[in-house]
C-alpha positions in Angstrom: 58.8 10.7 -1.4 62.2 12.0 -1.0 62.7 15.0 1.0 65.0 16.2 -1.3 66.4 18.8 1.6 68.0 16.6 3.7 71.6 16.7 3.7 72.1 20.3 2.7 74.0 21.9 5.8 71.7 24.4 7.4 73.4 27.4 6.7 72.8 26.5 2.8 68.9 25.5 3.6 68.6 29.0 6.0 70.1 31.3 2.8 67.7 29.6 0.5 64.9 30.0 2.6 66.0 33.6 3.5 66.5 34.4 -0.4 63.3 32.4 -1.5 61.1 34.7 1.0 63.1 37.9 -0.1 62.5 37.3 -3.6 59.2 36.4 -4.2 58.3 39.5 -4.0 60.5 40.8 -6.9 59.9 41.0 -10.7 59.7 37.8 -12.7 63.4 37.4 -13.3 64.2 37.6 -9.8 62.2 34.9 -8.6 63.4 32.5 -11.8 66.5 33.0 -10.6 66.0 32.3 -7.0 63.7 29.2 -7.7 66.8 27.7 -10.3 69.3 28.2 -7.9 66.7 26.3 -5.2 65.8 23.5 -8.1 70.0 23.4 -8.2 70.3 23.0 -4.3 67.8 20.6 -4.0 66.4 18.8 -7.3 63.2 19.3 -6.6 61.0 19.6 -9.6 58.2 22.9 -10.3 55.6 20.4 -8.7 57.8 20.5 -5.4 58.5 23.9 -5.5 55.3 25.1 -5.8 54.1 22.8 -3.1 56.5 23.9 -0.5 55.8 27.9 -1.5 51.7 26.8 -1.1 53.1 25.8 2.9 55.8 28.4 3.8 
């Protein structure tokens, strides 16, 4: 599988992680927005994304 990550400069993967970790906590439209704007970044599908939060 792709590791659809690589190649994103680190200070774009650190403020994505940062944000993703800030804002799961938040209400529902918070975290939609934070986990389009990873999908965005990355082109990961739901299936990736909720894999990666099941790890972090």
């Amino acid at each position: 599988m792709k590791d659809h990550l690589t190649g994103i400069p680190d200070m774009h993967l650190k403020a994505i992680k940062e944000e993703l970790a800030c804002t799961t906590m938040g209400n529902k439209e918070e975290v939609g927005f934070t986990l389009r704007r990873f999908q965005e970044y990355t082109g990961a599908d739901e299936l990736m994304i909720d894999a990666r939060i099941a790890v972090a």
